[in-house]
N, C-alpha and C positions, 0 to 999 in steps of 0.2 A: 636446420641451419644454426644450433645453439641460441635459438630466442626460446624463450619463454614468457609471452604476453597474456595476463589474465585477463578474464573479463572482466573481474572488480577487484579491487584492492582498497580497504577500510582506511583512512588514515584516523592514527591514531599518536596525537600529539603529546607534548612532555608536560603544558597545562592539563591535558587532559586524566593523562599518568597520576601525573600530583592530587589530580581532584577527586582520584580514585584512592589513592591514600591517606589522604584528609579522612576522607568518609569512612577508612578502616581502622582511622584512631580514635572512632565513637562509640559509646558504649551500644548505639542502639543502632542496630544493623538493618530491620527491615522498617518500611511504614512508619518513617519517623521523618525530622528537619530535611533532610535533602531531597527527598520523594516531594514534600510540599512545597519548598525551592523551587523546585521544575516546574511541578503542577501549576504553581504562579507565573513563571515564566512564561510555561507554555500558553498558559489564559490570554497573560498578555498580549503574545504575540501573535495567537487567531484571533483576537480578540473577542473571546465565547466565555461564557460567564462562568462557566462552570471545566476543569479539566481532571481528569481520575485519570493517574498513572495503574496498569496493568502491568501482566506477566508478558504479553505481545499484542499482538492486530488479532488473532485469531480468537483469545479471549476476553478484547473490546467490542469485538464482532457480536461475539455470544451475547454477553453481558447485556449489551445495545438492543441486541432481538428480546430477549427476556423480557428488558425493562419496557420496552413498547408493546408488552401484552403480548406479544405473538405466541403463540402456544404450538400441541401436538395439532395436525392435518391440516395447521393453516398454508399457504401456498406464499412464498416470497420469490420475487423476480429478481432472475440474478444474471448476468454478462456470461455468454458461453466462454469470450474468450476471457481468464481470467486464472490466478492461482485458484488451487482448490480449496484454499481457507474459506474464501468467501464463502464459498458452497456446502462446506464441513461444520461451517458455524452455526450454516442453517436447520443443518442434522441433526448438531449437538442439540439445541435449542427442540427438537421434537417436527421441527415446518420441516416442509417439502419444497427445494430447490427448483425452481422453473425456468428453465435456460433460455435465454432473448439472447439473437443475433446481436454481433455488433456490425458498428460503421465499416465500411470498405476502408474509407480515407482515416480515419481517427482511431479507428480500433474502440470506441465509447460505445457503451450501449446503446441502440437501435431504439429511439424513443415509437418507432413503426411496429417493431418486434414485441416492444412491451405491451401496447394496445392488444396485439392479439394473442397476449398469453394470459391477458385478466380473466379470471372465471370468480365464482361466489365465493371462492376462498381464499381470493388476492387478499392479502393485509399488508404486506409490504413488500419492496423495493431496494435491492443496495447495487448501487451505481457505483461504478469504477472509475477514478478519474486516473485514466490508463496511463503510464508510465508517466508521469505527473502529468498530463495534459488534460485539462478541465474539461468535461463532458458537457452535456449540456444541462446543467445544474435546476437551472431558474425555468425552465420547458418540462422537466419532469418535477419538480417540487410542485409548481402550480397544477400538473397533471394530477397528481397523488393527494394535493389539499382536496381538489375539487371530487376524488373519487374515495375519500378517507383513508388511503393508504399510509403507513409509517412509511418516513425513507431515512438509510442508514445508509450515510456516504464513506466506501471504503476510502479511504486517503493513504493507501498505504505508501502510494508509491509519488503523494502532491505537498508534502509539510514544504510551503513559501506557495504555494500553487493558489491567487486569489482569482478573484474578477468582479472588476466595481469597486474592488479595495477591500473585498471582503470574502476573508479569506475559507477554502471549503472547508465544509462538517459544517458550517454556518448556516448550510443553505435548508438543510435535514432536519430532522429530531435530534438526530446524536453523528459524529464523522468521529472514525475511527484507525489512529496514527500507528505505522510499525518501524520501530527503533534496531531490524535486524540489520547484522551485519553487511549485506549486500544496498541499506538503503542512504539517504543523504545524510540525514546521522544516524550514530548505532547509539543504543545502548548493550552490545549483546544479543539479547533478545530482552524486547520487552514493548508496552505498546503505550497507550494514551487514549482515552476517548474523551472528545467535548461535546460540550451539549449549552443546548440555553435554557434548557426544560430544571427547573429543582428538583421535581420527582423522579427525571430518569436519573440525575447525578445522587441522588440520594441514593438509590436503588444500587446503582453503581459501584458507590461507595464502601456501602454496605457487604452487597453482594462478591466483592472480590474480597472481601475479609472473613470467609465463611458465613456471611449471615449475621455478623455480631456487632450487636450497639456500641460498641466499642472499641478503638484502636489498642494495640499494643501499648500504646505510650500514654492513653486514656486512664487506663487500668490502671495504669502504678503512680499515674500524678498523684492522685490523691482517694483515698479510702480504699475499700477490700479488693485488691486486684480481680479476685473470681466473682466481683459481682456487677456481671451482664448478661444481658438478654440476647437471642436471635429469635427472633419472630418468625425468619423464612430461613430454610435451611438455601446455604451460600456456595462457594467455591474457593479453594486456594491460590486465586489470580492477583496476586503481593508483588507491587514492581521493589525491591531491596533498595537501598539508601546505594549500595557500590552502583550500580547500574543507572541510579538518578542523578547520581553525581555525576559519572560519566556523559550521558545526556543533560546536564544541563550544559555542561563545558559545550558540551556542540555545539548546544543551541545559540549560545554568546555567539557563531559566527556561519549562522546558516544563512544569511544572506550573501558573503564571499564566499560560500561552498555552492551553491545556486547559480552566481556569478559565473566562479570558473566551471562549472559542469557545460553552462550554456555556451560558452568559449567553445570548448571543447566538442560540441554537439553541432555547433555549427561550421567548423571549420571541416566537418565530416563534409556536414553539407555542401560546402564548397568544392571540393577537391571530388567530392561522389558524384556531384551531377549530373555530370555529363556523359559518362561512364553508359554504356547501351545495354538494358538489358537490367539497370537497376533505375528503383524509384525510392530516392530518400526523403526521409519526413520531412511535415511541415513545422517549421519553425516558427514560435511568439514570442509574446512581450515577454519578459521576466515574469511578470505577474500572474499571469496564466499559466503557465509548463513550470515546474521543479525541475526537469532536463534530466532524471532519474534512467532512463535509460536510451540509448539509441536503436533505433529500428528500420532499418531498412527493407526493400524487397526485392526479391532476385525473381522478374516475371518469367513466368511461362515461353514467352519469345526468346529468353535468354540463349546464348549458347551452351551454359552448363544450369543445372537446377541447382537450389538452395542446399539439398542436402551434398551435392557435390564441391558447390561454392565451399562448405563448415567442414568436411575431408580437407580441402588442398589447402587450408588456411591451416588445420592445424598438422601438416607435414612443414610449413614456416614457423610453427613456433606459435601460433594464435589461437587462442583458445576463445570458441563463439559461444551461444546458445538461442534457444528459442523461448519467448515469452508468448504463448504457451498454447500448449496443447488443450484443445479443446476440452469445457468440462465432462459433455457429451460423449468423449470419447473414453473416459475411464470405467473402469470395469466395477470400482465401488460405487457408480453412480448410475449401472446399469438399469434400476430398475424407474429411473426418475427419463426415462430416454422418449418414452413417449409425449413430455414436451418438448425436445428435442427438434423436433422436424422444421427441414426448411431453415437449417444453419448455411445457407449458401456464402454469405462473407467469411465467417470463422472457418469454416473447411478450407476455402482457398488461401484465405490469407495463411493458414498452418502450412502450406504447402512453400508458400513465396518467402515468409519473415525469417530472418536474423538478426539477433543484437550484438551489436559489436563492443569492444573495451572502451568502457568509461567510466572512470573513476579520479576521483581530486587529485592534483596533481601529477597526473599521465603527461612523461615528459612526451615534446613535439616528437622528438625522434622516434620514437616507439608509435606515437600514432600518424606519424609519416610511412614509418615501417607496413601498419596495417593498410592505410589506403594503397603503398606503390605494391604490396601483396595482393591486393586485391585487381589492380589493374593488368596486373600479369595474368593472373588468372582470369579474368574475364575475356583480355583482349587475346590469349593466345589456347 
């Protein structure tokens, strides 16, 4: 019908532009003034004492397992339903990924599920606060103090996501932020991890700079550039000064990007309700949900299935997808399947979910467009 409706669209503003060519009239382009800009920013705005700008989520991930000690054949409990970063990080890092059901209603990790996937080689934990909606943070942190576990809160998808005023990755050892394109701000690619622990942020710090006592900008203040140490061999995870620049400009206005997403997420709600055959999210405070993505579910009773719903939307011109395919069900994770069993939430809900277009700015008409597509289609 000549639409073309994406699922996400980046905005990327002309402050933002600007901030990006500031930072390429400096002489020093990676791990310098603007990367620490953020990092303060961002400190401030979780309010975590500590924040180390990275290359993304996936190498905050790493980094975070590393720094908590977690080694080769330790066992870390992770959300089946979930990207595979979560679970790749655990790889890289040498552990063994252990798939926990999640919630029916919340799509969160299965605080039931995770009980029965502790064995003697539980050490940690990284919880999903699933499409920014806060899991249940403060029920598994007091689980994991009380059984010595690390937990390492993914956030990839909660940056403004608090509860109690206190905002996640707060609630863990370390939460770990991703800056990609698809999320409430971009940096590109790039990520962030906080922490309140000195030792992991040390580590952190460190360790995304290949191991070296030393920053770039360290070296040449003052005496022999080539004289420093690494003590532990590191990684190449450098979030650049173009890329911090840009992320900081967001972050100036992630509260009216939060804002309007939540507008936007709910007036789905409204208009979806009532619709037979669909069940739309629960909606919260501001404080709680980032509104990162929308999710609805096309049941079983429906007259058409999900994957027939995500066909006739996009002969209108709408482009859906699914958050996500179970981890369980990937073939590079084949061999980790025998904790696997008894994913009865995550198999169904793969069946039911779609996420629909949401992104800042999404004029009404366009998401008028999507809702009166979809009532056509469901009702006829």
């Amino acid at each position: 019908m000549g639409k073309n409706i994406r699922a996400f669209l980046p905005e990327i503003t002309k402050e933002d532009k600007k901030a990006v060519l500031d930072a390429l009239n400096c002489s020093l382009l990676t791990d310098g003034p603007k990367l620490r800009q953020f990092e303060s920013a961002f400190r401030k705005f979780t309010g975590a004492k500590y924040a180390i700008g990275v290359s993304n989520a996936t190498s905050a991930l790493h980094l975070s397992i590393r720094a908590n000690g977690i080694k080769k054949g330790d066992e870390v409990i992770v959300p089946d339903m979930t990207f595979v970063a979560t679970a790749n990080a655990v790889v890289q890092a040498g552990a063994i990924p252990v798939f926990a059901d999640v919630e029916e209603e919340t799509m969160n990790i299965s605080i039931d599920s995770i009980k029965k996937k502790i064995t003697s080689k539980t050490k940690g934990i990284i919880p999903v606060h699933f499409a920014g909606k806060i899991c249940d943070i403060v029920t598994i942190s007091k689980f994991a103090k009380k059984n010595n576990f690390s937990v390492i809160e993914d956030c990839a998808h909660a940056i403004g996501t608090q509860y109690k005023k206190k905002h996640v990755g707060n609630f863990g050892n370390a939460g770990c932020f991703s800056f990609y394109p698809t999320k409430n701000i971009t940096t590109i690619e790039g990520g962030m991890v906080i922490t309140n622990s000195k030792k992991i942020a040390e580590y952190v710090m460190s360790a995304r700079n290949h191991g070296l006592t030393k920053t770039l900008g360290q070296r040449y203040a003052n005496g022999k550039p080539w004289d420093y140490d690494m003590i532990e061999s590191g990684f190449n995870y450098r979030l650049d000064e173009i890329r911090a620049a840009l992320g900081l400009s967001q972050l100036k206005r992630i509260k009216k990007i939060n804002a309007e997403r939540k507008k936007i997420f709910e007036y789905y709600n409204i208009k979806l309700k009532d619709i037979k055959g669909i069940v739309t999210p629960n909606s919260l405070s501001n404080n709680e949900h980032a509104y990162h993505l929308y999710i609805m579910k096309v049941t079983e009773n429906s007259k058409i299935s999900r994957n027939q719903l995500f066909t006739e939307l996009l002969k209108y011109g709408i482009k859906t997808t699914v958050h996500y395919k179970p981890l369980h069900k990937f073939t590079a994770f084949k061999k980790f399947r025998n904790n696997s069993e008894n994913m009865k939430n995550s198999n169904q809900l793969y069946k039911e979910i779609i996420s629909l277009p949401l992104y800042l700015n999404m004029p009404k008409k366009e998401q008028d467009y999507v809702i009166n597509s979809i009532k056509k289609i469901m009702n006829n």
